[in-house]
HTML snippet that shows the backbone in 3Dmol.js (N, CA, C, O; Angstrom):
<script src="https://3Dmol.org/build/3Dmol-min.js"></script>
<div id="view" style="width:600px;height:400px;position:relative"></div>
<script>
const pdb = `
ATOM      1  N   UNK A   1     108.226  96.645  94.654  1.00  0.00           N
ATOM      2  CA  UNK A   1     109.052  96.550  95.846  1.00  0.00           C
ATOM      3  C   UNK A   1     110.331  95.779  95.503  1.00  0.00           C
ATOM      4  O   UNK A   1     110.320  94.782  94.782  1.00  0.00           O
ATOM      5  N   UNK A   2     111.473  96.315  96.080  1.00  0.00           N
ATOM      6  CA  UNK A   2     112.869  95.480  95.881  1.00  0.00           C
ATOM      7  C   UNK A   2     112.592  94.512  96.669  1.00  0.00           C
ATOM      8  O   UNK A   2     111.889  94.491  97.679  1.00  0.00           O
ATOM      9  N   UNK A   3     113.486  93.295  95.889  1.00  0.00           N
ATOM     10  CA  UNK A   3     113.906  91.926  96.280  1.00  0.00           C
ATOM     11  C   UNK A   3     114.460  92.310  98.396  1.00  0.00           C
ATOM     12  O   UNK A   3     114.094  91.722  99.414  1.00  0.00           O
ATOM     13  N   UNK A   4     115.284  93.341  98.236  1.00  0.00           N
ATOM     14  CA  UNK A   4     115.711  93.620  99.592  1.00  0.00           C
ATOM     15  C   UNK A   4     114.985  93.813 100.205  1.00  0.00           C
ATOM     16  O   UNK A   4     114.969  92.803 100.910  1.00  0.00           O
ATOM     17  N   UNK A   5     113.948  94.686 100.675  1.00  0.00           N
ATOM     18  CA  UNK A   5     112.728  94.814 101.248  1.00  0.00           C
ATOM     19  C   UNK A   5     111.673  93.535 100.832  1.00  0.00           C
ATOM     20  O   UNK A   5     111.263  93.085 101.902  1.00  0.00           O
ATOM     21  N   UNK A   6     111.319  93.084 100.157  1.00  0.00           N
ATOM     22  CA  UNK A   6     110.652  92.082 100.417  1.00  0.00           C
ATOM     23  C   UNK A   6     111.206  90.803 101.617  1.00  0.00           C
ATOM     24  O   UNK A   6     110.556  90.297 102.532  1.00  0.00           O
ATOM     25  N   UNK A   7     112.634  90.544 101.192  1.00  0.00           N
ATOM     26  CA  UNK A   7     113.219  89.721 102.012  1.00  0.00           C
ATOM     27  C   UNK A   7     113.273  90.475 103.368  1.00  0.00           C
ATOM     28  O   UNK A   7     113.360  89.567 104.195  1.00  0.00           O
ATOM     29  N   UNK A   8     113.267  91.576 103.984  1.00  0.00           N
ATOM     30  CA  UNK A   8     113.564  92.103 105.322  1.00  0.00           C
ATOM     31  C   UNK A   8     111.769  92.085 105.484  1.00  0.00           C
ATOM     32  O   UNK A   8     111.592  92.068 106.702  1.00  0.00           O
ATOM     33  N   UNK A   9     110.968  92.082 105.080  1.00  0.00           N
ATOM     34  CA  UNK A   9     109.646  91.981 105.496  1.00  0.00           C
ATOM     35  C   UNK A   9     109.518  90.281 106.004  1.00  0.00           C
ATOM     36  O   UNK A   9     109.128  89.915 107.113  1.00  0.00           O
ATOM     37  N   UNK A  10     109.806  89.698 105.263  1.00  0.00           N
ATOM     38  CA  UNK A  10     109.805  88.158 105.463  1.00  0.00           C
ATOM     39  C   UNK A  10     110.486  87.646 106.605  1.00  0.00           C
ATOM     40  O   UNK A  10     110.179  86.612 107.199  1.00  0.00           O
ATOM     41  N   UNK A  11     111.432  88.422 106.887  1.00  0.00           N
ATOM     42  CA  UNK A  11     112.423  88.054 108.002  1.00  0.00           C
ATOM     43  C   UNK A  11     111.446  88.752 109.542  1.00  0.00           C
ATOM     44  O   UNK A  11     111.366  88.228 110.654  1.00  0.00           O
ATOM     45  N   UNK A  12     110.846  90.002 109.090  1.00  0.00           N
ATOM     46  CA  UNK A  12     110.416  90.734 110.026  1.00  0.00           C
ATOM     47  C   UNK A  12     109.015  90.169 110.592  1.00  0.00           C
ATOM     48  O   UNK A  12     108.696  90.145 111.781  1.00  0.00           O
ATOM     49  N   UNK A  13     108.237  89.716 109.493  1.00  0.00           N
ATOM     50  CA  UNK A  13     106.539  88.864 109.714  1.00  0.00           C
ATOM     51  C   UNK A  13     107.094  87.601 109.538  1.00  0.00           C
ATOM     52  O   UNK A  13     107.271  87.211 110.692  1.00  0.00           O
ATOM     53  N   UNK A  14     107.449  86.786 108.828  1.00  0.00           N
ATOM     54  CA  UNK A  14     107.734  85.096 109.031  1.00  0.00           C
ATOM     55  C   UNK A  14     108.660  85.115 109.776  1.00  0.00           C
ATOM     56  O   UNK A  14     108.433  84.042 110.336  1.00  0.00           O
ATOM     57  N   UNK A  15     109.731  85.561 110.343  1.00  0.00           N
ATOM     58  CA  UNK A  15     110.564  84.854 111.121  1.00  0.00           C
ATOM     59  C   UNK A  15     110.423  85.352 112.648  1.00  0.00           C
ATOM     60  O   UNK A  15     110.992  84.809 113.595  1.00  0.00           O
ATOM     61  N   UNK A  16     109.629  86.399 112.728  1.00  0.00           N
ATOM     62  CA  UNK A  16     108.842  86.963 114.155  1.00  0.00           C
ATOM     63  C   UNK A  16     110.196  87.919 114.922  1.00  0.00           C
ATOM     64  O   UNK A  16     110.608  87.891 116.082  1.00  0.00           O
ATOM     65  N   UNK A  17     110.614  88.677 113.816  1.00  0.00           N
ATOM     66  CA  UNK A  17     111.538  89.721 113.985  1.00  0.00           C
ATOM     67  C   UNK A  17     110.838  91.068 114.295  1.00  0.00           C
ATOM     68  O   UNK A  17     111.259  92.203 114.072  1.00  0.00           O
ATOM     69  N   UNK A  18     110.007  90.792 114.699  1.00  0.00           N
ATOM     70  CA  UNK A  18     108.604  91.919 114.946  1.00  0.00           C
ATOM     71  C   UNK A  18     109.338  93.360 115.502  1.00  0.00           C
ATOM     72  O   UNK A  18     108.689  94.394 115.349  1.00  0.00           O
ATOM     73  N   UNK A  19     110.888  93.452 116.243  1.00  0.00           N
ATOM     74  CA  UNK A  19     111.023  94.165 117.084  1.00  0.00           C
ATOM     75  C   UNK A  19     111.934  95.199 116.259  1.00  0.00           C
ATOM     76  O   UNK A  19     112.358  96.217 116.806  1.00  0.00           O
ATOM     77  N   UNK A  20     112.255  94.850 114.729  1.00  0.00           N
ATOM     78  CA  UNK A  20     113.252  95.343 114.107  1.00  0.00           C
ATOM     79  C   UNK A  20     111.732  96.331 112.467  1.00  0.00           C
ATOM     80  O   UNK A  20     110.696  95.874 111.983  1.00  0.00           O
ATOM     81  N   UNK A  21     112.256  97.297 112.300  1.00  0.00           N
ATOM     82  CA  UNK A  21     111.499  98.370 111.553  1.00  0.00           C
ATOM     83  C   UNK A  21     112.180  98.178 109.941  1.00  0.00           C
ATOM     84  O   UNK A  21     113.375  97.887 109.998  1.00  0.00           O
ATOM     85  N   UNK A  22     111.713  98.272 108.759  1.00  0.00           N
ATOM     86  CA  UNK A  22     111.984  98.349 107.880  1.00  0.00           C
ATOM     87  C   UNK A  22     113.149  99.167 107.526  1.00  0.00           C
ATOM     88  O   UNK A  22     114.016  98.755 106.756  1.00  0.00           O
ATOM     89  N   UNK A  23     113.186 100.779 108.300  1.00  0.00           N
ATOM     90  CA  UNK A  23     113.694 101.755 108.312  1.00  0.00           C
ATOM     91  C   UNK A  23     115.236 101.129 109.006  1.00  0.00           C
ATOM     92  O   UNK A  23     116.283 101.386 108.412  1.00  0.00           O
ATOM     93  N   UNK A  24     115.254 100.437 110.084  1.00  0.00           N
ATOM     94  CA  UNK A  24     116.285 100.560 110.987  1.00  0.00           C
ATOM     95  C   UNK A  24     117.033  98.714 110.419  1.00  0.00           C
ATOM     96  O   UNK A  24     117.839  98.173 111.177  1.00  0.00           O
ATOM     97  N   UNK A  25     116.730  98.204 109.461  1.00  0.00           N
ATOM     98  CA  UNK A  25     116.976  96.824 108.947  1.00  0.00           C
ATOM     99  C   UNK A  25     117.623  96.817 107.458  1.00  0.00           C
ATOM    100  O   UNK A  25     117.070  96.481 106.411  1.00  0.00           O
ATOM    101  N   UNK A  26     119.130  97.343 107.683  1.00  0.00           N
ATOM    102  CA  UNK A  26     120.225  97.773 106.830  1.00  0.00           C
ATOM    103  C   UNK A  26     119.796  96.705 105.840  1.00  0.00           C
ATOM    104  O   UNK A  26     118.900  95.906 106.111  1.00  0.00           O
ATOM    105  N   UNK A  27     120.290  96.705 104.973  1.00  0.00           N
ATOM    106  CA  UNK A  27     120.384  95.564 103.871  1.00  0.00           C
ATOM    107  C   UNK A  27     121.854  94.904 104.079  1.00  0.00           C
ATOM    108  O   UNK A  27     122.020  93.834 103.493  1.00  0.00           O
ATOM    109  N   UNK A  28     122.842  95.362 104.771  1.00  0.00           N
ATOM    110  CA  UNK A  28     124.047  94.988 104.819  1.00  0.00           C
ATOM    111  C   UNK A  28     124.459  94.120 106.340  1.00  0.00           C
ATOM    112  O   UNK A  28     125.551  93.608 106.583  1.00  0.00           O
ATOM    113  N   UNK A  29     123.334  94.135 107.175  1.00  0.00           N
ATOM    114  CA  UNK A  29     123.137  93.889 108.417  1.00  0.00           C
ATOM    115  C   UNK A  29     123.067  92.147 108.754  1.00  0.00           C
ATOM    116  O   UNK A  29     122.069  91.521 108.398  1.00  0.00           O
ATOM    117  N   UNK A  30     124.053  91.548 109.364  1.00  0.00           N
ATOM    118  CA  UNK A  30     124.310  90.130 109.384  1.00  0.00           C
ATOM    119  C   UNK A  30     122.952  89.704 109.756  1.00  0.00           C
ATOM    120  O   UNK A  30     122.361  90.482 110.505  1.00  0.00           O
ATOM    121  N   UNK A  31     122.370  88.711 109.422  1.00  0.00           N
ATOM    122  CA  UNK A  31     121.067  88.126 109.786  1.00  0.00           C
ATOM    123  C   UNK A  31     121.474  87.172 110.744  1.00  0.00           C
ATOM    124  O   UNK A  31     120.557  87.033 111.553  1.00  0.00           O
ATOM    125  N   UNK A  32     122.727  86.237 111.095  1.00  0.00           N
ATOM    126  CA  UNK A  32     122.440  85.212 111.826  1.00  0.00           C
ATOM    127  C   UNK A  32     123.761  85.395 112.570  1.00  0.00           C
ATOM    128  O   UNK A  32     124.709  85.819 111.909  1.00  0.00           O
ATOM    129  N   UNK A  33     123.991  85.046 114.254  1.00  0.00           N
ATOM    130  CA  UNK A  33     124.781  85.317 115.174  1.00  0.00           C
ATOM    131  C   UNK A  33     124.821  86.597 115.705  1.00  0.00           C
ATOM    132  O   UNK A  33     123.742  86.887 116.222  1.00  0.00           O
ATOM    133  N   UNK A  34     125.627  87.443 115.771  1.00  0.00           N
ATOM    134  CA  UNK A  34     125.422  88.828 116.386  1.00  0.00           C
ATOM    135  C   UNK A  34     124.697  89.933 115.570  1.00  0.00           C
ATOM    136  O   UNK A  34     124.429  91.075 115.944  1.00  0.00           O
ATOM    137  N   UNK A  35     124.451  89.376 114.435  1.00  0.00           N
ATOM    138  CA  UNK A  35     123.812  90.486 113.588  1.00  0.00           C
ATOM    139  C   UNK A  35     122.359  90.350 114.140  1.00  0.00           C
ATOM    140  O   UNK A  35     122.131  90.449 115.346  1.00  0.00           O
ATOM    141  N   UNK A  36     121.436  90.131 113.260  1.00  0.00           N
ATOM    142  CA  UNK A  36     119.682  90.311 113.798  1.00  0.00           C
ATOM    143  C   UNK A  36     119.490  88.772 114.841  1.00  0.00           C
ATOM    144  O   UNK A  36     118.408  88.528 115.374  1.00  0.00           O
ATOM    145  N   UNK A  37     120.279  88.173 114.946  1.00  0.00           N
ATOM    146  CA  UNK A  37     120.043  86.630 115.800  1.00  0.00           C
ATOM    147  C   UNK A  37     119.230  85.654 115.184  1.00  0.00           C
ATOM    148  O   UNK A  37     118.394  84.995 115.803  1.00  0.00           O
ATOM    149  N   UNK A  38     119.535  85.516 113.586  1.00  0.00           N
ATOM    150  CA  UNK A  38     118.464  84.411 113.389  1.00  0.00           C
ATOM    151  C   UNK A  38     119.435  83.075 113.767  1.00  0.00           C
ATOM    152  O   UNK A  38     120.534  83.213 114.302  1.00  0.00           O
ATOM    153  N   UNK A  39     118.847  81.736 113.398  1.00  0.00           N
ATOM    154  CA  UNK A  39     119.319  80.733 114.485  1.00  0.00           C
ATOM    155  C   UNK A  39     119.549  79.986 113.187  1.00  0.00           C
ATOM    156  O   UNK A  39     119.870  80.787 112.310  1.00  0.00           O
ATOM    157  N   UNK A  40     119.495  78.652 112.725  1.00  0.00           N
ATOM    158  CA  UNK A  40     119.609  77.713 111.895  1.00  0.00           C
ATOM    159  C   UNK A  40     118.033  76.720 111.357  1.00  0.00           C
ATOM    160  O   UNK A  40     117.773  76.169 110.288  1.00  0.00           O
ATOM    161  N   UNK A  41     117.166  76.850 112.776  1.00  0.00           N
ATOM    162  CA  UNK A  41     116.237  76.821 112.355  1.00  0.00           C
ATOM    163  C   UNK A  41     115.596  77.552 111.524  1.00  0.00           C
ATOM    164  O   UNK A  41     114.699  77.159 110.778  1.00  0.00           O
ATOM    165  N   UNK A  42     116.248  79.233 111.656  1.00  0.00           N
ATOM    166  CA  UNK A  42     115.098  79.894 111.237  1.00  0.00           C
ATOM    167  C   UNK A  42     115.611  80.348 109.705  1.00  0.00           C
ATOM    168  O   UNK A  42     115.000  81.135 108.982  1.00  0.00           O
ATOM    169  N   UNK A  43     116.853  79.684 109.377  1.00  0.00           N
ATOM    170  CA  UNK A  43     118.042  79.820 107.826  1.00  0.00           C
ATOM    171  C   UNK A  43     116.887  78.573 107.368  1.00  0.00           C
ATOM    172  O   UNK A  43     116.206  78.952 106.415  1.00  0.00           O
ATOM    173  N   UNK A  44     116.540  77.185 107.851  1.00  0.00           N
ATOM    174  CA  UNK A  44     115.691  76.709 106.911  1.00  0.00           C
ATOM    175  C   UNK A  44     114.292  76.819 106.855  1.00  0.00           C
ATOM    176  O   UNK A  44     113.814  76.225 105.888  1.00  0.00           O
ATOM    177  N   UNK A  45     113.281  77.530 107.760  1.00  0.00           N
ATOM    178  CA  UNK A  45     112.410  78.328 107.454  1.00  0.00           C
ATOM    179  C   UNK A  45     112.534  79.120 106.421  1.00  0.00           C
ATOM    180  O   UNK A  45     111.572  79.108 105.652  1.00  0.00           O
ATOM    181  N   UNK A  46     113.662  80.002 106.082  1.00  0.00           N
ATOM    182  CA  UNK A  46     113.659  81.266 105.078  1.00  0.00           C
ATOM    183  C   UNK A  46     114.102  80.831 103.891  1.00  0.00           C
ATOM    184  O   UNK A  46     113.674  81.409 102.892  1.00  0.00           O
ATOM    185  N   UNK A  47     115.027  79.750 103.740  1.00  0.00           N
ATOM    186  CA  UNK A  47     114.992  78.648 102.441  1.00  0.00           C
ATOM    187  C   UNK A  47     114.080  78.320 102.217  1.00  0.00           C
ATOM    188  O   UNK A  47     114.072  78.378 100.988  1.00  0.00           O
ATOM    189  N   UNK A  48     112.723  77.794 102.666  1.00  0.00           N
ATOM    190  CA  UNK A  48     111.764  77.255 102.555  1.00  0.00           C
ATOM    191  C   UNK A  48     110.738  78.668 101.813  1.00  0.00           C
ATOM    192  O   UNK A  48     110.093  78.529 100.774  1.00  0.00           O
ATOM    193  N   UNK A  49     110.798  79.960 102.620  1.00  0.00           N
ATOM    194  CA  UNK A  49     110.534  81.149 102.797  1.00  0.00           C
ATOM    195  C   UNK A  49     110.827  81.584 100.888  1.00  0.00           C
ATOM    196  O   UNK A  49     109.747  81.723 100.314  1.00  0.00           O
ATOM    197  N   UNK A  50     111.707  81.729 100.227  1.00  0.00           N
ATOM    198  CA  UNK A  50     112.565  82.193  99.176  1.00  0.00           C
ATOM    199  C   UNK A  50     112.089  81.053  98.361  1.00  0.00           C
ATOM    200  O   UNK A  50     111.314  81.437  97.486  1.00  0.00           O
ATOM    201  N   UNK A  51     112.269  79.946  98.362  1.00  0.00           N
ATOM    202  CA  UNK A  51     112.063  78.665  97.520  1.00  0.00           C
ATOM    203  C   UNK A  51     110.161  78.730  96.774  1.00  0.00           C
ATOM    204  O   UNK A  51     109.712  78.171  95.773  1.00  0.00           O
ATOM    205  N   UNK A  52     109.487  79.629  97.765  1.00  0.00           N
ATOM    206  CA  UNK A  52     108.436  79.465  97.276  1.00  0.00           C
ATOM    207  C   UNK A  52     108.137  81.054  96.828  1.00  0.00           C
ATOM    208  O   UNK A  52     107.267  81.426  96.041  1.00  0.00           O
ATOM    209  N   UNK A  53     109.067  81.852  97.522  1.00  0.00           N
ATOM    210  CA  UNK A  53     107.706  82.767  96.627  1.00  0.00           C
ATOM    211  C   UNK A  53     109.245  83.524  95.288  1.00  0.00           C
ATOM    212  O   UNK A  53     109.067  84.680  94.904  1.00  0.00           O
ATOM    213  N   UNK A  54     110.368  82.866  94.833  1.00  0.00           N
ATOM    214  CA  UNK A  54     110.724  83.205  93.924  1.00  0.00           C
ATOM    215  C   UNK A  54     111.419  81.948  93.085  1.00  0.00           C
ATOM    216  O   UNK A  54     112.140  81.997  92.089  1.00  0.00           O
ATOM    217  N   UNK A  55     111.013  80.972  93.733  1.00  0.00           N
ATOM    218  CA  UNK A  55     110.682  80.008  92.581  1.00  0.00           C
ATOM    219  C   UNK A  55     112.162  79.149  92.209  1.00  0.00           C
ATOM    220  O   UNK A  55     112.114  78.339  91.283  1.00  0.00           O
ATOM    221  N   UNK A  56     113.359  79.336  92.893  1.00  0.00           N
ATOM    222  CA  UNK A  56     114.681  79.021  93.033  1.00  0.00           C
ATOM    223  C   UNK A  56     114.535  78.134  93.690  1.00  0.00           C
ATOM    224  O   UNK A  56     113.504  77.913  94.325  1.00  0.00           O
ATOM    225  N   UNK A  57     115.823  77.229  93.680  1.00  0.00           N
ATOM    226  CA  UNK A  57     116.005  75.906  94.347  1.00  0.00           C
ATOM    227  C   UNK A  57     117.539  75.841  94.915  1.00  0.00           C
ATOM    228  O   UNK A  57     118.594  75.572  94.342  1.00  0.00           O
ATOM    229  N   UNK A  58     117.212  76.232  96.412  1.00  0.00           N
ATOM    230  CA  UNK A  58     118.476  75.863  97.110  1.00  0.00           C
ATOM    231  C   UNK A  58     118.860  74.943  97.577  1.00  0.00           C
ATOM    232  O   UNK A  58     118.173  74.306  98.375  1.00  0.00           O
ATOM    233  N   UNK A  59     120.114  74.573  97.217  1.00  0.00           N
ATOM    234  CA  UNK A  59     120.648  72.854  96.876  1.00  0.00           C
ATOM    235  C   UNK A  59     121.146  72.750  98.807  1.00  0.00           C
ATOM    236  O   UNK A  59     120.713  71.850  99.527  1.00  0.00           O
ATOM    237  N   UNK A  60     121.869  73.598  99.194  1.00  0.00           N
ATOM    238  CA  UNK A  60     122.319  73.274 100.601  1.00  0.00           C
ATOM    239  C   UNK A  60     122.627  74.108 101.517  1.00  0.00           C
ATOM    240  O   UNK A  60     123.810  74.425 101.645  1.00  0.00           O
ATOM    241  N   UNK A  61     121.964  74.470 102.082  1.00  0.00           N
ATOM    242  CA  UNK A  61     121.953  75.924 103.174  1.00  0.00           C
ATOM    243  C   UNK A  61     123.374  76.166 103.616  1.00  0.00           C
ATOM    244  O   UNK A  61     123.752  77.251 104.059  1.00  0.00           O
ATOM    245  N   UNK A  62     124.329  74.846 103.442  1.00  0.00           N
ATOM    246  CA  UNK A  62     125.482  74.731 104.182  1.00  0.00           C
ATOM    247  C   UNK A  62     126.444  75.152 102.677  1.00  0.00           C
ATOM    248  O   UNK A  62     127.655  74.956 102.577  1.00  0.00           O
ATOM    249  N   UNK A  63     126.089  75.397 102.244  1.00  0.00           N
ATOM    250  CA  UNK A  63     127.204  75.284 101.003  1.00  0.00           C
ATOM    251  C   UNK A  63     126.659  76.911 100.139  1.00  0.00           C
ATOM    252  O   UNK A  63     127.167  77.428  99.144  1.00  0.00           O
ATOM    253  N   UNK A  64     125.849  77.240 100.704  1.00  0.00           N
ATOM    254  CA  UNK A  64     125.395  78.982 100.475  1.00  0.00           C
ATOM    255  C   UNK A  64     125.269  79.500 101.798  1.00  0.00           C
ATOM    256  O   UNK A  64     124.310  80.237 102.029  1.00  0.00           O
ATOM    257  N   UNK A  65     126.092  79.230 102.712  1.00  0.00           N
ATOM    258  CA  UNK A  65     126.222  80.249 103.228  1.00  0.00           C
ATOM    259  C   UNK A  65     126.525  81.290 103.355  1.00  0.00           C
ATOM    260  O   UNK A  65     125.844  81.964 104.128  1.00  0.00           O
ATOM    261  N   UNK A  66     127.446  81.797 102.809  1.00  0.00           N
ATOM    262  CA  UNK A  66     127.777  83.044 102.449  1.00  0.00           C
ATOM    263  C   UNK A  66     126.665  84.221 101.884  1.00  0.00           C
ATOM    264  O   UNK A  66     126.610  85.409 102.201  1.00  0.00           O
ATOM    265  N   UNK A  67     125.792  83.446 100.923  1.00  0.00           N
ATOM    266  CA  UNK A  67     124.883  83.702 100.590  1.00  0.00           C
ATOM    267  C   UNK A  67     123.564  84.839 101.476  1.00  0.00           C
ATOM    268  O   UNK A  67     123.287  86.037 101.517  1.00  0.00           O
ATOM    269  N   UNK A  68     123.134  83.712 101.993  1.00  0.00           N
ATOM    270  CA  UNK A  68     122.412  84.286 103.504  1.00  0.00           C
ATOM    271  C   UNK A  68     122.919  84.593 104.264  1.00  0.00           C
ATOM    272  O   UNK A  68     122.441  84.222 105.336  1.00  0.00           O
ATOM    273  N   UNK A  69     124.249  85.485 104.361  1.00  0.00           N
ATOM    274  CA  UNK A  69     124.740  86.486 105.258  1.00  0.00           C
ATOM    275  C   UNK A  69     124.096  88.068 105.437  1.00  0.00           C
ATOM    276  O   UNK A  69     124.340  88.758 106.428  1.00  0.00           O
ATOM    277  N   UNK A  70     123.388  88.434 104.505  1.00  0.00           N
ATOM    278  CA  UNK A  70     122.792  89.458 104.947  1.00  0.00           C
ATOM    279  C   UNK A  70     121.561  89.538 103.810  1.00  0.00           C
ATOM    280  O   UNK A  70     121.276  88.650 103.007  1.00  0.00           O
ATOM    281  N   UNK A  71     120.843  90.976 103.975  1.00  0.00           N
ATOM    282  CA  UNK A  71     119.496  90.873 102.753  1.00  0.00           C
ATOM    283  C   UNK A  71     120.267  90.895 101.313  1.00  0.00           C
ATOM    284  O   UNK A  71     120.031  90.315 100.253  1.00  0.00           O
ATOM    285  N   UNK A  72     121.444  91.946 101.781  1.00  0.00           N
ATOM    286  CA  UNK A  72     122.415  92.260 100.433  1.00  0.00           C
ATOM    287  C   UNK A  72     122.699  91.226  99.699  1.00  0.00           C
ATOM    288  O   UNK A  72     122.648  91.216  98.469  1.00  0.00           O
ATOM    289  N   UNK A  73     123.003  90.333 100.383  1.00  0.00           N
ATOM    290  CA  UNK A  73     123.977  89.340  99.411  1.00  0.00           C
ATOM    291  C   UNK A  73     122.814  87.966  99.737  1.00  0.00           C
ATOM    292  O   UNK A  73     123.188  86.815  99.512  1.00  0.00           O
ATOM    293  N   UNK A  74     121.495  88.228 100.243  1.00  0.00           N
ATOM    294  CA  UNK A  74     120.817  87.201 100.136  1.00  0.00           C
ATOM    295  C   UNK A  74     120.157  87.414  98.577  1.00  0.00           C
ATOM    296  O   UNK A  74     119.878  86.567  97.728  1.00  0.00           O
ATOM    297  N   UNK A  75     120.040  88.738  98.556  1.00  0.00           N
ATOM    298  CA  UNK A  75     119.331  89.724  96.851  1.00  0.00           C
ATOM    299  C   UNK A  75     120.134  88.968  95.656  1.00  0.00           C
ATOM    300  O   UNK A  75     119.675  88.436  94.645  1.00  0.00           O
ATOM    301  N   UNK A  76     121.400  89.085  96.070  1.00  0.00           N
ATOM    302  CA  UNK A  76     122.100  89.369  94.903  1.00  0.00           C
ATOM    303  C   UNK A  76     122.279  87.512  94.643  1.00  0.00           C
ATOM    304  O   UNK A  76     122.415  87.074  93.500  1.00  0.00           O
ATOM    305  N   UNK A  77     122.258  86.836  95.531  1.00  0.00           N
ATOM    306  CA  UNK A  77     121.901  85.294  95.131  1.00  0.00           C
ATOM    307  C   UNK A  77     120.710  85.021  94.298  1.00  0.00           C
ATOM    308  O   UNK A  77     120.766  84.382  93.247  1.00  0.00           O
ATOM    309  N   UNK A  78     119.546  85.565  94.840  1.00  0.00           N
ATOM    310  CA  UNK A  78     117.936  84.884  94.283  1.00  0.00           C
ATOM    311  C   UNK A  78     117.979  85.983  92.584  1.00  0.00           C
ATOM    312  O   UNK A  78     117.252  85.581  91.676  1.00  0.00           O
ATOM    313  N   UNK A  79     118.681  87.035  92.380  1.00  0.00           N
ATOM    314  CA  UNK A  79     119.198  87.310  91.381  1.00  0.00           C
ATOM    315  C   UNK A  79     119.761  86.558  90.085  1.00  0.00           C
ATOM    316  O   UNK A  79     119.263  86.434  88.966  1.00  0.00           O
ATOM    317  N   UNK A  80     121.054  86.066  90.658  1.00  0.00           N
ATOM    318  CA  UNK A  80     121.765  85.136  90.039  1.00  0.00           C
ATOM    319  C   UNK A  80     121.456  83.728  89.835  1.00  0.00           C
ATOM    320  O   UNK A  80     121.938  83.155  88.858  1.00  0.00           O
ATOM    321  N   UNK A  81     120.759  83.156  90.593  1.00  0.00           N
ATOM    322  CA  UNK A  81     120.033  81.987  90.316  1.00  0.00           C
ATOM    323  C   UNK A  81     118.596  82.597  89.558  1.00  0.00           C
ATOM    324  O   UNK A  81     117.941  81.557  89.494  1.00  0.00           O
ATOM    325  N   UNK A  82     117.860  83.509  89.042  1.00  0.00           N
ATOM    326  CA  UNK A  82     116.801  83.649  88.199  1.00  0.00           C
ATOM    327  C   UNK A  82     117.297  83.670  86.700  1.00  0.00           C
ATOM    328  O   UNK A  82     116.850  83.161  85.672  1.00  0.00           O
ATOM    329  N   UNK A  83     118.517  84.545  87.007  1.00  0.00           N
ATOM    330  CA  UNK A  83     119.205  84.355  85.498  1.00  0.00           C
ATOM    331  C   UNK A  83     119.888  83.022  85.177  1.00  0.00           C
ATOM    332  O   UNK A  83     119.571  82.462  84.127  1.00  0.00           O
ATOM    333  N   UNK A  84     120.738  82.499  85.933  1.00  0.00           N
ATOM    334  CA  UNK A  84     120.844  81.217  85.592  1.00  0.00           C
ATOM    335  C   UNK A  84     119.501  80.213  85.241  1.00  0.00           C
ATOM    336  O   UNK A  84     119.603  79.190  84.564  1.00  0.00           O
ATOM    337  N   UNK A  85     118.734  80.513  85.599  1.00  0.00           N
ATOM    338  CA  UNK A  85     117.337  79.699  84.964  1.00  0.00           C
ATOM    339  C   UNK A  85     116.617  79.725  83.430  1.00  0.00           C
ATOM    340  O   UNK A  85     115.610  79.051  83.209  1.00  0.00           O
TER     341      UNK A  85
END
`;
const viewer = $3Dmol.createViewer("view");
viewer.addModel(pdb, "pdb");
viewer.setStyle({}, {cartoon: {color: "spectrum"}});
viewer.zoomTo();
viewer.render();
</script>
């Protein structure tokens, strides 16, 4: 399974996005404010979420933000921090 779909499953069962389908959960699709509505609580749930099951260490939710703007560019972070390791 891609890094992208794993992360839109995580968002969909851990973050209780229950109402959004694998199929209909773009990879390019904003996760927080008008995109899927996640909140700030639920950005350090999914740090917490990522930190354990790929083994990366995110230094400051506030300083990767950009990062966790969507599954796309949440992928292409937990990517770049495996190779940097």
């Amino acid at each position: 399974m891609s890094i992208e779909n794993e992360l839109k499953e995580m968002v969909i069962n851990d973050l209780g996005m229950k109402h959004l389908s694998l199929d209909e959960f773009a990879d390019d699709t904003l996760l927080f404010g008008e995109g899927i509505g996640l909140d700030s609580l639920d950005a350090v749930e999914l740090v917490v979420l990522i930190q354990k099951k790929y083994g990366i260490k995110v230094e400051s939710i506030e300083e990767n933000r950009d990062a966790m703007a969507s599954v796309e560019t949440l992928a292409a972070f937990i990517r770049e921090q495996r190779e940097a390791s």
